[in-house]
N, CA, C and O atoms as a printed pandas DataFrame, in Angstrom:
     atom_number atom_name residue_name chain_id  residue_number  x_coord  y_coord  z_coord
0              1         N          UNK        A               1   91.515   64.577   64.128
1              2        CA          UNK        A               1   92.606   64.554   65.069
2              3         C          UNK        A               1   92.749   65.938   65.699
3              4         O          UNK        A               1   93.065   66.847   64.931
4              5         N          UNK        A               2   92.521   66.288   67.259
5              6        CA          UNK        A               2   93.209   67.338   67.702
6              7         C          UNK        A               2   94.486   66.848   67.965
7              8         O          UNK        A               2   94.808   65.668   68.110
8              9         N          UNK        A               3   95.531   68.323   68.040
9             10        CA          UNK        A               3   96.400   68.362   68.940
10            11         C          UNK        A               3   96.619   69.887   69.372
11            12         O          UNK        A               3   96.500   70.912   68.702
12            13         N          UNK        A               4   97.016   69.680   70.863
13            14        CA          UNK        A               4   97.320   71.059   71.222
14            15         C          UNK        A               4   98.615   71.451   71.617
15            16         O          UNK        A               4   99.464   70.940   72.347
16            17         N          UNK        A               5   98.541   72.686   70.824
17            18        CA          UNK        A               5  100.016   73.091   70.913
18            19         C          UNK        A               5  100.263   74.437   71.690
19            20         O          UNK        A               5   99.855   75.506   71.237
20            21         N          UNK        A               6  100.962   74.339   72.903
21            22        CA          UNK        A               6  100.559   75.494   73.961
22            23         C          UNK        A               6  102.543   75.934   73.781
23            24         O          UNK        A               6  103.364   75.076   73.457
24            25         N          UNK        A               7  102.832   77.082   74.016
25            26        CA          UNK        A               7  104.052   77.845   74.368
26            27         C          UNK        A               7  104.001   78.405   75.585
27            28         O          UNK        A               7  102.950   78.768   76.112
28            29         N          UNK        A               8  105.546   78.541   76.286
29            30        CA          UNK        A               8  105.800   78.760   77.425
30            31         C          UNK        A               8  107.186   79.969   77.607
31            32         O          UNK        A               8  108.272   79.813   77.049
32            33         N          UNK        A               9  107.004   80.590   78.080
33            34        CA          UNK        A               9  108.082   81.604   78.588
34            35         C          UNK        A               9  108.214   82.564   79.368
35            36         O          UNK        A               9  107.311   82.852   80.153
36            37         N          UNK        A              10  109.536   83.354   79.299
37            38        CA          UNK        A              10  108.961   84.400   80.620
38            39         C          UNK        A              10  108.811   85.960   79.993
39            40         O          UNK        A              10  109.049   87.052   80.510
40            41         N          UNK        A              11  108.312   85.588   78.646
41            42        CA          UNK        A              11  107.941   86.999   77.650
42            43         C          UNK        A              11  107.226   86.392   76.728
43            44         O          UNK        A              11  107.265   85.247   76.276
44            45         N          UNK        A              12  106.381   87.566   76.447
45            46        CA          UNK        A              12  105.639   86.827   74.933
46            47         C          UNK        A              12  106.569   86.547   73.834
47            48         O          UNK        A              12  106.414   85.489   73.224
48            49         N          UNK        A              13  107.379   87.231   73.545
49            50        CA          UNK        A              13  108.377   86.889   72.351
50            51         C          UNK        A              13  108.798   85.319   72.806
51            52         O          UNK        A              13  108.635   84.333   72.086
52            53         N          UNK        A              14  109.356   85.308   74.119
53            54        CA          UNK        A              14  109.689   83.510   74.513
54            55         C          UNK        A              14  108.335   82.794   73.829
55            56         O          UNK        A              14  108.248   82.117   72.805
56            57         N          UNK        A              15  107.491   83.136   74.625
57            58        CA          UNK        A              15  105.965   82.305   74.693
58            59         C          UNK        A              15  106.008   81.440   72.963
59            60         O          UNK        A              15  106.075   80.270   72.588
60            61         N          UNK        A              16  105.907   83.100   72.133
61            62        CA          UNK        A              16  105.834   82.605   70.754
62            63         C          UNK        A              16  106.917   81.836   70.165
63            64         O          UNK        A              16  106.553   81.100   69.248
64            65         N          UNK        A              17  107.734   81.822   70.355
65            66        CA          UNK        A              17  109.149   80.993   69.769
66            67         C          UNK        A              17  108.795   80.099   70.186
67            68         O          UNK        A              17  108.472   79.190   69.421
68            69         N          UNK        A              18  108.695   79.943   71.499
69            70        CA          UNK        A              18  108.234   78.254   71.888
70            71         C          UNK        A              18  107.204   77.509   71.058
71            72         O          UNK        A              18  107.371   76.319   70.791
72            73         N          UNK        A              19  106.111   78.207   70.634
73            74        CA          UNK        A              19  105.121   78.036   70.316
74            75         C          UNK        A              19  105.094   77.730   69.056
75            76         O          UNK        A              19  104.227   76.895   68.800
76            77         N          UNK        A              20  105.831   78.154   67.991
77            78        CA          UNK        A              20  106.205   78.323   67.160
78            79         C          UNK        A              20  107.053   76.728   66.553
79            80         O          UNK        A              20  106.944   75.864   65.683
80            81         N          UNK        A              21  107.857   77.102   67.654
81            82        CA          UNK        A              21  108.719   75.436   67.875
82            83         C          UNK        A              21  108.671   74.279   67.940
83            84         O          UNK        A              21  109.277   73.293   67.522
84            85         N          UNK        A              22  107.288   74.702   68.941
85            86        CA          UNK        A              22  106.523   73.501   69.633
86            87         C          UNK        A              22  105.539   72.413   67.843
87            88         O          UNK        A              22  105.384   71.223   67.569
88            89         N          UNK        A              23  105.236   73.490   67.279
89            90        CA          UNK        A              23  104.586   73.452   66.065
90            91         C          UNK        A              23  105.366   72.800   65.010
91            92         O          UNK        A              23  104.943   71.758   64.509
92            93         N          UNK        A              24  106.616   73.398   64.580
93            94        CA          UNK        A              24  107.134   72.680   63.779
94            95         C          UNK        A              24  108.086   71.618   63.830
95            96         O          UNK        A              24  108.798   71.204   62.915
96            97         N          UNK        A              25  107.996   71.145   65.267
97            98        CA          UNK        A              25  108.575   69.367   65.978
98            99         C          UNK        A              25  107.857   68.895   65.654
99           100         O          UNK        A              25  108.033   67.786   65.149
100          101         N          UNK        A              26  106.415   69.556   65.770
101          102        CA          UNK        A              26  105.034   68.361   65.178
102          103         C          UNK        A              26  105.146   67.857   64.137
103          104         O          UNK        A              26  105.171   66.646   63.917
104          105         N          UNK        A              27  105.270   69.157   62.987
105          106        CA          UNK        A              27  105.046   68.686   61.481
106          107         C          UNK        A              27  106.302   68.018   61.158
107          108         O          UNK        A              27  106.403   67.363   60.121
108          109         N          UNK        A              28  107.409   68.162   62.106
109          110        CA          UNK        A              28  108.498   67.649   61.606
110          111         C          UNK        A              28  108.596   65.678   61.618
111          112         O          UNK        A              28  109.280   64.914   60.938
112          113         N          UNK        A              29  107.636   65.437   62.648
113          114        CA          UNK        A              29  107.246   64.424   62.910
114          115         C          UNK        A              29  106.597   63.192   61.685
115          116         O          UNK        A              29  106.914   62.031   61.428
116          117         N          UNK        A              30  105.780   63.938   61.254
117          118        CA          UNK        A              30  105.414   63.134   59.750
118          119         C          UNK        A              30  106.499   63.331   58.633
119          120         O          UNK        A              30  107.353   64.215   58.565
120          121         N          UNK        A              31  106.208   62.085   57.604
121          122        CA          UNK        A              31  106.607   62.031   56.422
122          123         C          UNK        A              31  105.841   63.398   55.319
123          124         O          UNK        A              31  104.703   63.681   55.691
124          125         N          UNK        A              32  106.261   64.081   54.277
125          126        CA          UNK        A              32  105.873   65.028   53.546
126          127         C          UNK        A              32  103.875   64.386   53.640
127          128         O          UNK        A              32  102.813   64.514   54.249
128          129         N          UNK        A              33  104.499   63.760   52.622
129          130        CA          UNK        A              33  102.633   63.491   52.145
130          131         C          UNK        A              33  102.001   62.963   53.006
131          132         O          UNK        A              33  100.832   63.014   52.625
132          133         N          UNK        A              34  102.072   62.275   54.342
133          134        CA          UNK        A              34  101.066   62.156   55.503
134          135         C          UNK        A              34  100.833   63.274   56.755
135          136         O          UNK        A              34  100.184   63.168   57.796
136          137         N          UNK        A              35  101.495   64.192   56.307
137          138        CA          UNK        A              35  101.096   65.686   57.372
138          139         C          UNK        A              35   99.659   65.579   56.766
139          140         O          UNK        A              35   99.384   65.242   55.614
140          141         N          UNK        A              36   98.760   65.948   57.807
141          142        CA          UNK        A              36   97.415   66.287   58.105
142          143         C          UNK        A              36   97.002   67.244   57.794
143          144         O          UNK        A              36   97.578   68.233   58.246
144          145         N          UNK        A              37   95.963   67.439   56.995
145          146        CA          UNK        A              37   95.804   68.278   56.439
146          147         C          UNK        A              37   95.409   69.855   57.342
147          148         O          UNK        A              37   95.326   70.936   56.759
148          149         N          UNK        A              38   95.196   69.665   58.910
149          150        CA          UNK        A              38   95.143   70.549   59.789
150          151         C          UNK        A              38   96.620   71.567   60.734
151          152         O          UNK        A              38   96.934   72.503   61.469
152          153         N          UNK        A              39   97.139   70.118   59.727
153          154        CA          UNK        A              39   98.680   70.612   59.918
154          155         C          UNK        A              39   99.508   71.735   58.471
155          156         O          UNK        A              39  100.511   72.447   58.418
156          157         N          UNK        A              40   98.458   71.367   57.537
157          158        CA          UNK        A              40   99.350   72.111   56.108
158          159         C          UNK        A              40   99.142   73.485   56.236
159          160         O          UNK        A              40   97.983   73.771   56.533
160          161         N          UNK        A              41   99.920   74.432   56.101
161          162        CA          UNK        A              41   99.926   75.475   55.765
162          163         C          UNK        A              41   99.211   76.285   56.669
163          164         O          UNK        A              41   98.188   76.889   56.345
164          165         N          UNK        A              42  100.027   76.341   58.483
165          166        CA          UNK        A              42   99.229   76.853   59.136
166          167         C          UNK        A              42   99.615   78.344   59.527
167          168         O          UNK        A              42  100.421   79.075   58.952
168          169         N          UNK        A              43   98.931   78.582   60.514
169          170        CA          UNK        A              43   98.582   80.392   60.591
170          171         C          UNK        A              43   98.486   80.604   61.849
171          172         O          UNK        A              43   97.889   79.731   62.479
172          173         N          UNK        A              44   98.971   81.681   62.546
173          174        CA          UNK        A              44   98.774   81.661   63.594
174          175         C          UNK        A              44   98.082   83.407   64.138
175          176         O          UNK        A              44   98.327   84.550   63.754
176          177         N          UNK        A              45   97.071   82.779   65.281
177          178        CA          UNK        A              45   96.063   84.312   65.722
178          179         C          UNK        A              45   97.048   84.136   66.664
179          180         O          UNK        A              45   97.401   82.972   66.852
180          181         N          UNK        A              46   97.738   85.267   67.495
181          182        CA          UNK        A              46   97.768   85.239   68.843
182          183         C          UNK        A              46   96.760   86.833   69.452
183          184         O          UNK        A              46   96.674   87.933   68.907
184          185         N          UNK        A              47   96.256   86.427   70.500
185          186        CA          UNK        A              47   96.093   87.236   71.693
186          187         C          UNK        A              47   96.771   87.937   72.617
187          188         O          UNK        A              47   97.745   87.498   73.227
188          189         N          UNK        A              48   96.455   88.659   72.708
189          190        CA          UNK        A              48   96.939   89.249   74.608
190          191         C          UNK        A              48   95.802   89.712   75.244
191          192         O          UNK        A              48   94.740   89.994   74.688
192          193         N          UNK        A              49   96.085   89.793   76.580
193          194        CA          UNK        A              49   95.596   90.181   77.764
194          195         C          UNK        A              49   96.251   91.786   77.797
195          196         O          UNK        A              49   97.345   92.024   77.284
196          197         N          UNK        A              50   95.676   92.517   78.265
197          198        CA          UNK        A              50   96.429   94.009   78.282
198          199         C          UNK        A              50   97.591   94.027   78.675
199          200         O          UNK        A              50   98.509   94.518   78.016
200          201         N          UNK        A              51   97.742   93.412   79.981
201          202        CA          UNK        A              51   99.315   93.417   80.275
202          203         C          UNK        A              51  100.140   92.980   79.924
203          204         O          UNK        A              51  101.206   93.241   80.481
204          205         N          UNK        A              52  100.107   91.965   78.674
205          206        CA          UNK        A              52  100.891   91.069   77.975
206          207         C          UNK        A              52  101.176   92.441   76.651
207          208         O          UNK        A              52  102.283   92.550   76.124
208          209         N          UNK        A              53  100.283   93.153   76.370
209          210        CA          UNK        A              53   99.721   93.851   75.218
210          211         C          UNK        A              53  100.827   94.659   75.392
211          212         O          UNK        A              53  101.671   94.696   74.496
212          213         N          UNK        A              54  100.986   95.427   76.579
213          214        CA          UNK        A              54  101.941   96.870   76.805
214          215         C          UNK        A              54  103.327   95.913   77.189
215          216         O          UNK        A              54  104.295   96.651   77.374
216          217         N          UNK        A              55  103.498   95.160   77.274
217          218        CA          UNK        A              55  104.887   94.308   78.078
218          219         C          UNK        A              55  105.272   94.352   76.958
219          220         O          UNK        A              55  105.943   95.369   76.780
220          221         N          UNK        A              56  105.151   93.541   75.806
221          222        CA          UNK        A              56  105.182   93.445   74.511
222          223         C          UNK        A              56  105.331   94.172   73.609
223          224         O          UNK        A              56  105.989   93.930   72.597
224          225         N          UNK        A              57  104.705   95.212   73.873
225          226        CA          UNK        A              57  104.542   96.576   72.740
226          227         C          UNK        A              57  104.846   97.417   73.735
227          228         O          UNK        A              57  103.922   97.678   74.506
228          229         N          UNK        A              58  106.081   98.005   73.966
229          230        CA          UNK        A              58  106.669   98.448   75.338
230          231         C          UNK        A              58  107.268   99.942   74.996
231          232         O          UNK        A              58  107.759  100.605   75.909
232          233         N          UNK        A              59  107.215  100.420   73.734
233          234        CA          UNK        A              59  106.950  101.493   72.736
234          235         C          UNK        A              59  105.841  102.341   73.037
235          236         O          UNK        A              59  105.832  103.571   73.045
236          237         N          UNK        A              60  104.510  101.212   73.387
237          238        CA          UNK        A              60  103.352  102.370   73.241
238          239         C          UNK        A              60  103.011  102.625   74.521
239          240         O          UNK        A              60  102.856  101.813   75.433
240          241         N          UNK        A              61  102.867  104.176   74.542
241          242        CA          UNK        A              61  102.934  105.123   76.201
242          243         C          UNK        A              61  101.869  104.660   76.525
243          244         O          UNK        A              61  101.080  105.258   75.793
244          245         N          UNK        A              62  101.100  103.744   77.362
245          246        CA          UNK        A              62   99.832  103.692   78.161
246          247         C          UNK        A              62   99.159  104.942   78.359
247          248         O          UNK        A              62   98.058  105.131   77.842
248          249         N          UNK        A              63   99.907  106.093   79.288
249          250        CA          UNK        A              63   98.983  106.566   79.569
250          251         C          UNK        A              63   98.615  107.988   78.412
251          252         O          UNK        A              63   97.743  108.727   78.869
252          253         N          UNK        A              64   99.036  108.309   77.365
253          254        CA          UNK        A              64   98.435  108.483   76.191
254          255         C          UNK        A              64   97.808  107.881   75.165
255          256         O          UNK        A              64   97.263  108.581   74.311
256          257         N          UNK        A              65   97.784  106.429   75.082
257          258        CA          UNK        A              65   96.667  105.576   74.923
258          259         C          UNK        A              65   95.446  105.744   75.686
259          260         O          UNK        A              65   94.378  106.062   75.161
260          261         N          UNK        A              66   95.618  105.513   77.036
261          262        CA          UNK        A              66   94.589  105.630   77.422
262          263         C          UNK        A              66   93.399  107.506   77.578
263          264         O          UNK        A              66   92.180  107.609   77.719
264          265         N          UNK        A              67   94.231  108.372   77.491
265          266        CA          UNK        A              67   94.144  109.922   77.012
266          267         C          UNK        A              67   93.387  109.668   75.772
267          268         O          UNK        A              67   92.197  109.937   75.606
268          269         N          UNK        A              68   94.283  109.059   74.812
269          270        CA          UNK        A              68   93.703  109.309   73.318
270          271         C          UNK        A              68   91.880  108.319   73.215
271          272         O          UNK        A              68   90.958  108.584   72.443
272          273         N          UNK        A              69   91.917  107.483   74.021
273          274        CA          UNK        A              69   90.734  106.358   74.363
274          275         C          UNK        A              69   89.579  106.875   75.392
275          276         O          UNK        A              69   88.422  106.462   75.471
276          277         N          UNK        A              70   90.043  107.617   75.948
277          278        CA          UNK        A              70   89.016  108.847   76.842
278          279         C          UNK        A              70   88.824  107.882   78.204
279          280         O          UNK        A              70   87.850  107.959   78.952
280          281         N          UNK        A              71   90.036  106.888   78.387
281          282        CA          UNK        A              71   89.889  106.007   79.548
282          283         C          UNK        A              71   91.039  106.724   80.734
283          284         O          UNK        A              71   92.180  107.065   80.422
284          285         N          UNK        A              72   90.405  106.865   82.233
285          286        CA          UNK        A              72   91.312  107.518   82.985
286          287         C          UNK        A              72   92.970  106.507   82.910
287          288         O          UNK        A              72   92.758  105.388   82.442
288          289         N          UNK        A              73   94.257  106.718   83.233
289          290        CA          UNK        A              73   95.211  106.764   83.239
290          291         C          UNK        A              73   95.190  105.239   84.408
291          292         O          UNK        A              73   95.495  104.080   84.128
292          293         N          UNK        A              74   94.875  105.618   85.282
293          294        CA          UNK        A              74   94.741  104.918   86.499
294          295         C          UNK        A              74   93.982  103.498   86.451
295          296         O          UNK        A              74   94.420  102.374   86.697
296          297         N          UNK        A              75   92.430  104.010   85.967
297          298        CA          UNK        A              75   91.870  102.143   85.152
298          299         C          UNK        A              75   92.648  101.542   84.354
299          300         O          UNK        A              75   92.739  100.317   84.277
300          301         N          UNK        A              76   93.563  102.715   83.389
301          302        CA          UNK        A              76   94.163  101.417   82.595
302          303         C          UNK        A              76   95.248  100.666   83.457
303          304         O          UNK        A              76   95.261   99.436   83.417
304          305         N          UNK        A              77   96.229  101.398   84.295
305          306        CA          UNK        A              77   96.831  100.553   84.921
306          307         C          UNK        A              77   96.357   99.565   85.774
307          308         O          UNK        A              77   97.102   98.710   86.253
308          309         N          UNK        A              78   95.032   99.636   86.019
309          310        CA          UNK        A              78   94.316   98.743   86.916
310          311         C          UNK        A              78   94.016   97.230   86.046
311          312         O          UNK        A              78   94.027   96.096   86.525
312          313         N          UNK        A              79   93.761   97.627   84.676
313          314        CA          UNK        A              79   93.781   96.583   83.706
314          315         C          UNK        A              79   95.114   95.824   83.334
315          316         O          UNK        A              79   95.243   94.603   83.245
316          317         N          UNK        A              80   96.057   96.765   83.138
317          318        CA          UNK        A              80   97.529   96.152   82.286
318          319         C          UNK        A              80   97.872   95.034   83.582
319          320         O          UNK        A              80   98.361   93.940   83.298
320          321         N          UNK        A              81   97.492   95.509   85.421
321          322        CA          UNK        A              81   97.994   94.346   86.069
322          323         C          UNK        A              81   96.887   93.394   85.863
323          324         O          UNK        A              81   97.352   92.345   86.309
324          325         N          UNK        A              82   95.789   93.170   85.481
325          326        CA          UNK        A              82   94.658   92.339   85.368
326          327         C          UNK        A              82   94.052   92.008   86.124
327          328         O          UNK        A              82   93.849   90.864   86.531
328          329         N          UNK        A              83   93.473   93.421   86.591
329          330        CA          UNK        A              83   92.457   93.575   87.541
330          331         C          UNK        A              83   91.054   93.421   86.622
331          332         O          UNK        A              83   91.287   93.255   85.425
332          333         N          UNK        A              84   89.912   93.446   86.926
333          334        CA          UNK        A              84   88.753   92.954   86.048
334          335         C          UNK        A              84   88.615   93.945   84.925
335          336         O          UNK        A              84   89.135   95.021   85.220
336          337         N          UNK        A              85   87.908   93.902   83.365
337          338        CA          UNK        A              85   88.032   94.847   82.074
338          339         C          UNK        A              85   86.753   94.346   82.108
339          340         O          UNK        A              85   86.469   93.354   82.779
340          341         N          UNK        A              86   85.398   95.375   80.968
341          342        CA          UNK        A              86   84.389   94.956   80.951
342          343         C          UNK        A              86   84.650   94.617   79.411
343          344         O          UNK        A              86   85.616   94.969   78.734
344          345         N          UNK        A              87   83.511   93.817   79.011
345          346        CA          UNK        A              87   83.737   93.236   77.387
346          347         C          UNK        A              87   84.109   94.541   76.301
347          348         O          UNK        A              87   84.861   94.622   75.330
348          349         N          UNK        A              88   83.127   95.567   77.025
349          350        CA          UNK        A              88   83.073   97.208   75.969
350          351         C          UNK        A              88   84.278   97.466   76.224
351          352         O          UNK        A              88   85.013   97.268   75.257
352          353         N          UNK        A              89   85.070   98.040   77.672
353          354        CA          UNK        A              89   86.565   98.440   77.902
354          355         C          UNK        A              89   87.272   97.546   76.812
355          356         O          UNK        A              89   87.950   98.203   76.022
356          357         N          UNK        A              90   87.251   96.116   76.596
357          358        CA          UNK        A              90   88.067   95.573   75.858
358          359         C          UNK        A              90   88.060   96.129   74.568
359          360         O          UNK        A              90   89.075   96.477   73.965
360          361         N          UNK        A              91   87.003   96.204   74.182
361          362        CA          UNK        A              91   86.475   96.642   72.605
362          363         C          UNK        A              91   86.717   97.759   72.357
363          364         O          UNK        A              91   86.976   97.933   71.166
364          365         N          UNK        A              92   86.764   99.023   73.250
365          366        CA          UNK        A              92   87.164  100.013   72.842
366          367         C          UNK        A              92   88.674   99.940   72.493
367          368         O          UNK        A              92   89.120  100.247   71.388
368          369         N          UNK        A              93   89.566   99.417   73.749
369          370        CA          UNK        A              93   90.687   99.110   73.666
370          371         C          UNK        A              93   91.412   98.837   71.948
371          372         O          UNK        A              93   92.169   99.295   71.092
372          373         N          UNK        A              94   90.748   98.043   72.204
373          374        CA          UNK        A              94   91.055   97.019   70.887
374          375         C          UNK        A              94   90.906   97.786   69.485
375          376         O          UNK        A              94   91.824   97.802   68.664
376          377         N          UNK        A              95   89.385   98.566   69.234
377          378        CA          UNK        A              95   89.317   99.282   68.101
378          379         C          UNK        A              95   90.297  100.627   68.302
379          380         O          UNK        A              95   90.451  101.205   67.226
380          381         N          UNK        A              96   90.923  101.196   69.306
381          382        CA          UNK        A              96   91.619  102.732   69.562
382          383         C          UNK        A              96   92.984  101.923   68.476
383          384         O          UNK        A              96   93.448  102.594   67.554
384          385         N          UNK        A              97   93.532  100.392   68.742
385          386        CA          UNK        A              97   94.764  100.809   68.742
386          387         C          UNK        A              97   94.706   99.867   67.089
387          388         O          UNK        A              97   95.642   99.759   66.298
388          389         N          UNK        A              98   93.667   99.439   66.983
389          390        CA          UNK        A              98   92.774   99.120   64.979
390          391         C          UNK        A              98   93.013  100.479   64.414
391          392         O          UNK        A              98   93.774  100.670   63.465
392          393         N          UNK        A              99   92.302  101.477   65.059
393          394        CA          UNK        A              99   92.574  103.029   64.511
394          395         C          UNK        A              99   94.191  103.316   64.198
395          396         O          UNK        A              99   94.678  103.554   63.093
396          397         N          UNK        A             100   94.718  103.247   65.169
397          398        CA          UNK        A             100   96.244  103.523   65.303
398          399         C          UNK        A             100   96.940  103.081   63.935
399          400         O          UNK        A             100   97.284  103.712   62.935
400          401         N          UNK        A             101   96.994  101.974   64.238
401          402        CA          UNK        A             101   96.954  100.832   62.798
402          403         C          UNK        A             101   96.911  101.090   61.719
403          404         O          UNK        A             101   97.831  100.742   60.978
404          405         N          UNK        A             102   95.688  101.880   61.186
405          406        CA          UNK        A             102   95.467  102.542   60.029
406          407         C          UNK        A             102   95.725  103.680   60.070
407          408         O          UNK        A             102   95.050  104.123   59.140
408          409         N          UNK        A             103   96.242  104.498   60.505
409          410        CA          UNK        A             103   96.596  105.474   60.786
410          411         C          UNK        A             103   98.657  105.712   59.824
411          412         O          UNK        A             103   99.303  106.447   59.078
412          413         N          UNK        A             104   98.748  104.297   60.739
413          414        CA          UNK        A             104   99.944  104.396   60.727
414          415         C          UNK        A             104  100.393  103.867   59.329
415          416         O          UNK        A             104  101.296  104.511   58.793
416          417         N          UNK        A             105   99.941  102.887   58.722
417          418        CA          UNK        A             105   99.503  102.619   57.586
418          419         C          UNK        A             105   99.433  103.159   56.525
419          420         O          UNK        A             105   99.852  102.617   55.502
420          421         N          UNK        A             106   98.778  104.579   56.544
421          422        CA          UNK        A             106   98.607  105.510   55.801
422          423         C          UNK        A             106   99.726  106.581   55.636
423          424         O          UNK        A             106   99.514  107.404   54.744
424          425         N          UNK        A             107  101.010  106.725   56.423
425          426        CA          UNK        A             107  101.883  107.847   56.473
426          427         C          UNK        A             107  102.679  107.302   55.636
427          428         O          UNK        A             107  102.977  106.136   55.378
428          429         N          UNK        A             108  103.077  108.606   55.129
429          430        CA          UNK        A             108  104.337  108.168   53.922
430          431         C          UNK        A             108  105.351  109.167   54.303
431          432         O          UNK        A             108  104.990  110.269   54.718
432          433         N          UNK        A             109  106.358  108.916   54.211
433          434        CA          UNK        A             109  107.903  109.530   54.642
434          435         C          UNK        A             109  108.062  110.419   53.538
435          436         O          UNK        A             109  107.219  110.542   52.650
436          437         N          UNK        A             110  109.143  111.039   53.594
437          438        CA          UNK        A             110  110.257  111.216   52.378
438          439         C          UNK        A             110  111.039  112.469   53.253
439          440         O          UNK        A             110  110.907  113.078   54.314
440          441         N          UNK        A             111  112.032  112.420   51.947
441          442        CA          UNK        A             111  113.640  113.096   52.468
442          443         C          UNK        A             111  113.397  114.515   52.088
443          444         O          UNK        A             111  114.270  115.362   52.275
C-alpha cells in the first residue's frame, strides 16, 4: 500500500505541522492492530532547498556562512532565492553546516 502524505503552508514550521497532522488523521483512521505496518512507528527526513534552509534557520547569518564555506556572499544569495546550485555547491553547503553541528555539539558551558 502507498500513501502520500504531502504538508502545506506559508512557513516550513506550517508545512511541518501540517504534515505532521496530515500523518496522524491517517493512523488515526485504523483500528490499533490493523495500522500497517508502514504506518507503525514512523520517522520523519525532512529537506530544504536553501531558501527554505535560511527562512527557517533565520539565526544563521548567510553571509558568514557563506565566508566560513569560501562561497562569495552574492552566489549564496543567488541560491537562497533559487536560482540554479551545482550538486558540489549543495554538498559543500550541506557538509559546512554537518561541521557546524559537531562543533556545536561538542561545547560545554559552565558558570
Amino acid at each position: 500500500m502507498k500513501t502520500l502524505i504531502i504538508g502545506d503552508g506559508d512557513s516550513v514550521s506550517e508545512a511541518k505541522a501540517d504534515f505532521e497532522n496530515t500523518a496522524q488523521e491517517i493512523i488515526s483512521t485504523y483500528d490499533t492492530g490493523n495500522l500497517p505496518k508502514e504506518l507503525q512507528n514512523l520517522t520523519f527526513e525532512y529537506h530544504y532547498d536553501i531558501g527554505a534552509l535560511f527562512n527557517y534557520y533565520d539565526f544563521i547569518n548567510m553571509s558568514k556562512l557563506a565566508k566560513r564555506i569560501g562561497i562569495s556572499d552574492s552566489l549564496m544569495r543567488h541560491y537562497k532565492i533559487g536560482e540554479y546550485i551545482s550538486q558540489s555547491q549543495l554538498q559543500k553547503i550541506e557538509d559546512a553546516l554537518h561541521d557546524i553541528g559537531k562543533d556545536f555539539s561538542e561545547i560545554k558551558l559552565f558558570v
